[in-house]
MMTF fields as JSON, N, C-alpha, C and O atoms, coordinates in Angstrom:
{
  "mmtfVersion": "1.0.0",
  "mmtfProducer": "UNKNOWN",
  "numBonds": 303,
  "numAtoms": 304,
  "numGroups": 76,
  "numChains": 1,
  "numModels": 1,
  "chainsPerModel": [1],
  "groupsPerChain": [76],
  "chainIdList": ["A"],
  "bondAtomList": [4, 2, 8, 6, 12, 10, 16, 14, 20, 18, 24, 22, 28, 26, 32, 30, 36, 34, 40, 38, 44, 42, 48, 46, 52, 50, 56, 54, 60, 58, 64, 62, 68, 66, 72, 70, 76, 74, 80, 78, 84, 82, 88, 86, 92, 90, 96, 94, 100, 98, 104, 102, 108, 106, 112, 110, 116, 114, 120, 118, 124, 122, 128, 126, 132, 130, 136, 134, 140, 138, 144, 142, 148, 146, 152, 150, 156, 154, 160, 158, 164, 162, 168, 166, 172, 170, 176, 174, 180, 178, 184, 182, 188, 186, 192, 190, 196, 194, 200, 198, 204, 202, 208, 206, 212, 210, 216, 214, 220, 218, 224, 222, 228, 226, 232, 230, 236, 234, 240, 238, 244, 242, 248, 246, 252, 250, 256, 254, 260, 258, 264, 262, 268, 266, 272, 270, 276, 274, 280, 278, 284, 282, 288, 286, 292, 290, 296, 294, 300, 298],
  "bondOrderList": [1, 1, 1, 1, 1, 1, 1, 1, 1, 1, 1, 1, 1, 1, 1, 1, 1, 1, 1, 1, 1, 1, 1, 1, 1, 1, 1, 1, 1, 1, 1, 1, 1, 1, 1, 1, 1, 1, 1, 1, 1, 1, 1, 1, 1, 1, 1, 1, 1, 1, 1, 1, 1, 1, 1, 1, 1, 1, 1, 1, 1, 1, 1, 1, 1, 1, 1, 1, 1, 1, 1, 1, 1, 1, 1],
  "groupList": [{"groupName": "UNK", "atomNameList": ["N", "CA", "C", "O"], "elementList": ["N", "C", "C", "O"], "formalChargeList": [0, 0, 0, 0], "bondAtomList": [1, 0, 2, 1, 3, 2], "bondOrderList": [1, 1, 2], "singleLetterCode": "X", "chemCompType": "L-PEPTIDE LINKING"}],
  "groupTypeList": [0, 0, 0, 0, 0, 0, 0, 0, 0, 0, 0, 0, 0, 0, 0, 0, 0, 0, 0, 0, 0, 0, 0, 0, 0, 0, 0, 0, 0, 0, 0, 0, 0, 0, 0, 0, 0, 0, 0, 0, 0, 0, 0, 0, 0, 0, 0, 0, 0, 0, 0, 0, 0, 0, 0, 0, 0, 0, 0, 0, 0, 0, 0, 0, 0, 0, 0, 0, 0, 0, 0, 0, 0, 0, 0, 0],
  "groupIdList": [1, 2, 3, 4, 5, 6, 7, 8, 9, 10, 11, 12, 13, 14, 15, 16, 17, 18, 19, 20, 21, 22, 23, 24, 25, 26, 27, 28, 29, 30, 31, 32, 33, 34, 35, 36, 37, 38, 39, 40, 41, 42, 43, 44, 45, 46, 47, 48, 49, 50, 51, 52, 53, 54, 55, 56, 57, 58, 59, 60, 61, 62, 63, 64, 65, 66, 67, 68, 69, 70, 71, 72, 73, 74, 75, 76],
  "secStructList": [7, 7, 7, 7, 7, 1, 1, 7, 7, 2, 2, 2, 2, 2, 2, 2, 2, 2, 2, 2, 2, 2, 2, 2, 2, 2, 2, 2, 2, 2, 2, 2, 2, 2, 1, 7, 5, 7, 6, 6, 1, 7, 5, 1, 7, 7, 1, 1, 1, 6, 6, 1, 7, 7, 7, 7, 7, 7, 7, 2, 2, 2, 2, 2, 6, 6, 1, 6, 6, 6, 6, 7, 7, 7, 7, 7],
  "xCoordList": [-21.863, -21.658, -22.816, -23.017, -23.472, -24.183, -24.073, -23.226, -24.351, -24.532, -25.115, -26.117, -25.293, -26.93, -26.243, -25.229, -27.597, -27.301, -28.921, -29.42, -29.143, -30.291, -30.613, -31.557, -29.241, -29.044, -28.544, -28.48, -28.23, -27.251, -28.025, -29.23, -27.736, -28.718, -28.381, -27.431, -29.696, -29.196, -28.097, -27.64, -27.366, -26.251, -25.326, -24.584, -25.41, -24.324, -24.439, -23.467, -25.798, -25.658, -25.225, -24.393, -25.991, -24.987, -23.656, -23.11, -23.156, -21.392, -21.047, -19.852, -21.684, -21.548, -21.227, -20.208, -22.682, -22.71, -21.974, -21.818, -21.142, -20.89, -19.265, -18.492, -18.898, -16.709, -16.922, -15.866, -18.171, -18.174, -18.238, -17.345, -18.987, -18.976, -17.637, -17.079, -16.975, -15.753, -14.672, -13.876, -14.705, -13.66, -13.988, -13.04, -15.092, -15.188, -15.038, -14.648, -15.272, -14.805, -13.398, -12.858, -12.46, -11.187, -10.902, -10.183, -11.308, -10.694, -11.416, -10.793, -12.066, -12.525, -11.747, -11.484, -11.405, -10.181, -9.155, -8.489, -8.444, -7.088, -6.893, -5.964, -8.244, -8.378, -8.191, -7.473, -9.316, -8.957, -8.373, -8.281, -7.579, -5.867, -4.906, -3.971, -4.761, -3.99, -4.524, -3.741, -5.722, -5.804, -6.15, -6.927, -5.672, -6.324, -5.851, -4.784, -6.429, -6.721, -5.203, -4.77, -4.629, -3.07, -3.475, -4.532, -2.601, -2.887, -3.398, -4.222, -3.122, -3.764, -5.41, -5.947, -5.896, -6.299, -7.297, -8.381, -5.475, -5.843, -5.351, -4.867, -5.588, -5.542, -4.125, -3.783, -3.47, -2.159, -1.161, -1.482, 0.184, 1.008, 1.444, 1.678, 1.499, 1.588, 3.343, 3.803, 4.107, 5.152, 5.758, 6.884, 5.38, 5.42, 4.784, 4.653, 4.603, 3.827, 5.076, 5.876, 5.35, 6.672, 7.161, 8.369, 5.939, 5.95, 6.227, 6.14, 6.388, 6.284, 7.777, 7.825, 8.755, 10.303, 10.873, 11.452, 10.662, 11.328, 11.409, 10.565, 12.96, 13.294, 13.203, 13.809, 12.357, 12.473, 13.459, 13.996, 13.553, 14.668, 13.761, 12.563, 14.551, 14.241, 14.036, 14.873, 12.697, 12.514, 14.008, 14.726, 14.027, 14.927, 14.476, 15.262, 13.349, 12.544, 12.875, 13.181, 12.852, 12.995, 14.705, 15.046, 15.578, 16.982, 17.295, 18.091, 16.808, 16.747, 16.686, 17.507, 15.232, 14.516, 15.412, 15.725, 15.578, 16.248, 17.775, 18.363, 18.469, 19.651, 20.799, 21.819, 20.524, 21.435, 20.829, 21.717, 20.092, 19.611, 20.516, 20.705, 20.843, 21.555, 22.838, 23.367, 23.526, 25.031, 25.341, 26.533, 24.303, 24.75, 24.966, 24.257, 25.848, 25.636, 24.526, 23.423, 24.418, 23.136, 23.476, 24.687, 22.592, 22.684, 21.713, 20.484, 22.281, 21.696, 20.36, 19.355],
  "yCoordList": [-8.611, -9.26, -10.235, -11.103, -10.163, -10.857, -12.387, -12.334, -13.152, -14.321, -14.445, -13.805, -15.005, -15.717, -17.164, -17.613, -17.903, -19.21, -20.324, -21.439, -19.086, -20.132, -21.378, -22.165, -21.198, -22.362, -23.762, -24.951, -23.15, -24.495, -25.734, -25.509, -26.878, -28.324, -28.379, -27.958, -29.124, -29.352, -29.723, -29.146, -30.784, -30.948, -30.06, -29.859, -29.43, -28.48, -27.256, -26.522, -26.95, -25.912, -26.8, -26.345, -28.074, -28.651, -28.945, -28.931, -29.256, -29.666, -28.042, -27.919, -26.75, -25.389, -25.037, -24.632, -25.422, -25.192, -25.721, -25.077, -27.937, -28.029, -27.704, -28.36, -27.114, -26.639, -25.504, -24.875, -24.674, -23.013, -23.537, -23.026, -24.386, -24.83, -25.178, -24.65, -26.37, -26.864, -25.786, -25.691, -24.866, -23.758, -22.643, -22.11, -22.389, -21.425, -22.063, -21.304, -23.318, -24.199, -24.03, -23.475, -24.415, -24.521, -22.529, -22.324, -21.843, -20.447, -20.309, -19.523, -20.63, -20.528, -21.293, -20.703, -22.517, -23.104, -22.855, -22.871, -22.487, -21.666, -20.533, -20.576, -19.168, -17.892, -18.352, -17.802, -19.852, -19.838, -20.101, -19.837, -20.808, -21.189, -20.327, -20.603, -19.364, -17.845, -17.214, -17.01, -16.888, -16.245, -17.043, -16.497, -17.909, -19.242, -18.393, -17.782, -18.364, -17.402, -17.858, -19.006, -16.793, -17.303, -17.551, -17.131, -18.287, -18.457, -17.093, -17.367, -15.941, -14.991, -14.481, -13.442, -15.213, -15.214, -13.796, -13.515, -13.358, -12.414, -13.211, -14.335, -12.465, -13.079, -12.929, -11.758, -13.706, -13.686, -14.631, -15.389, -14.321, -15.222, -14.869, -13.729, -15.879, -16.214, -16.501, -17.54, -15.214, -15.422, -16.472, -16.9, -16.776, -17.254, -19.325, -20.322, -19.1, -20.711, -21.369, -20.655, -22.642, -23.479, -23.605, -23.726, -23.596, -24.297, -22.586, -22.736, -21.769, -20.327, -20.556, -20.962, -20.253, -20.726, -19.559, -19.325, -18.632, -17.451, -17.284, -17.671, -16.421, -16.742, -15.011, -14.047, -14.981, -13.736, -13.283, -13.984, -12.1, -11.676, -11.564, -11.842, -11.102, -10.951, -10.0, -9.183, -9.235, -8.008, -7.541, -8.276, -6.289, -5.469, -5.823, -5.662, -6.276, -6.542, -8.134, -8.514, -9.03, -10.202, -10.387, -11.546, -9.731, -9.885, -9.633, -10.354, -8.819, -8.153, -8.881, -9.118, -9.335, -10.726, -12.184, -12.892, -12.139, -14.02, -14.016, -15.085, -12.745, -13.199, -13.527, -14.179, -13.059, -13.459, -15.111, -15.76, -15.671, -17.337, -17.88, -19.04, -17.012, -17.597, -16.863, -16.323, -16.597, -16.376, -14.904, -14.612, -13.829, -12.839, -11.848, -12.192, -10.701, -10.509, -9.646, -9.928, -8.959, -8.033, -7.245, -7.155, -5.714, -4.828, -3.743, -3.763, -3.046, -1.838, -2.041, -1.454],
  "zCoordList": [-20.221, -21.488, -21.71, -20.86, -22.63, -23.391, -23.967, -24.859, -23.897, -25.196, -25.841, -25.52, -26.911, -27.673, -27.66, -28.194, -26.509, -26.413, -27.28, -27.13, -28.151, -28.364, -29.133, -29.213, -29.745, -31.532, -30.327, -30.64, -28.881, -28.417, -28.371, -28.268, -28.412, -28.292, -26.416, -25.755, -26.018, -24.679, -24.253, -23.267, -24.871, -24.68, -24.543, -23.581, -25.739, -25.132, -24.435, -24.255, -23.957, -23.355, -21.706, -20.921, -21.481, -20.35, -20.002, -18.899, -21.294, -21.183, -21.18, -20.913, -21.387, -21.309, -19.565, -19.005, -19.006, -17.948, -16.786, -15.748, -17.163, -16.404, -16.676, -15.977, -17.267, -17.438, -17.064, -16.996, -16.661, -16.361, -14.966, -14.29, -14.289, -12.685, -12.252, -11.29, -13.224, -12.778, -12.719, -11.785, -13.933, -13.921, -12.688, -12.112, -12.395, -11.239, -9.891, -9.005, -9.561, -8.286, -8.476, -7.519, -9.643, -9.731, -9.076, -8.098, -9.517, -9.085, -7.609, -6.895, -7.256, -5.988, -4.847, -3.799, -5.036, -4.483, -4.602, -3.567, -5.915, -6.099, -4.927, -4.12, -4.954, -4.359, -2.694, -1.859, -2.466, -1.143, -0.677, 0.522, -1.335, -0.766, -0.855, -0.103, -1.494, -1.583, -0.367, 0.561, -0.259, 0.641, 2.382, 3.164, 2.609, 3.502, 4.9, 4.837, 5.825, 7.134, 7.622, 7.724, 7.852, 9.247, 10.504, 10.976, 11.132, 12.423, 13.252, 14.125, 13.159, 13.859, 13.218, 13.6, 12.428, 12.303, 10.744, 10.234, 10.747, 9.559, 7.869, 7.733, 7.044, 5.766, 4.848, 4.68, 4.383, 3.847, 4.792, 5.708, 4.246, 4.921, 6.448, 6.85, 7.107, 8.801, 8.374, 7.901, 8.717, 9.081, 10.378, 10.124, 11.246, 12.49, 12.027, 12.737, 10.746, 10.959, 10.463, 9.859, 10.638, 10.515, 9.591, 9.389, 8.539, 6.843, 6.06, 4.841, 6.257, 6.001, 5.11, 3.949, 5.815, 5.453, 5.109, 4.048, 6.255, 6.787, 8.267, 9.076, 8.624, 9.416, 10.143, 9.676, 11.274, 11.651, 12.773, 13.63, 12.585, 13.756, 14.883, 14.935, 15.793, 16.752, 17.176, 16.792, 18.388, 18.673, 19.803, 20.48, 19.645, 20.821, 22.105, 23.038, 22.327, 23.933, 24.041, 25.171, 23.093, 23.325, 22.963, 23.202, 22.571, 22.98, 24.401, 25.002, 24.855, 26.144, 27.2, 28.086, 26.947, 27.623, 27.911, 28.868, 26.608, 26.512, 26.237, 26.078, 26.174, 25.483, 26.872, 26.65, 28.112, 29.468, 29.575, 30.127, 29.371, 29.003, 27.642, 27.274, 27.235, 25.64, 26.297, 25.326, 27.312, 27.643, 27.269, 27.166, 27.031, 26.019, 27.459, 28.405, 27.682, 28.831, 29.74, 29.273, 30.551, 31.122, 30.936, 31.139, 30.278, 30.368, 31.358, 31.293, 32.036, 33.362, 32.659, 33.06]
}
């Protein structure tokens, strides 16, 4: 896309240039906070981080594991 910026007075081609800086910092900070690294180090939400505010189940290996510590009984 094109403009014709030539009629602009300095002024406004500066007050142009500086709300096109502020508006693209503003989406650049928005984007990097959407996408802000999880603790494992991949991109999106870190189920496992505290502030998340979901609650995951538990694997079949870690019932297995921990649940005779939580009273549950042993299985063969």
């Amino acid at each position: 896309m094109t403009f014709d910026l030539s009629d602009f007075s300095e002024a406004e081609l500066t007050t142009l240039i500086n709300e096109a800086t502020t508006l693209l910092h503003r989406r650049h900070n928005s984007r990097a906070h959407e996408l802000s690294k999880a603790a494992d180090g991949s991109k999106g939400q870190d189920v496992h981080d505290p502030d998340h505010g979901v609650i995951t189940a538990p694997t079949p290996r870690e019932v297995k594991e921990e649940g005779p510590a939580h009273g549950a009984p042993e299985k063969p």
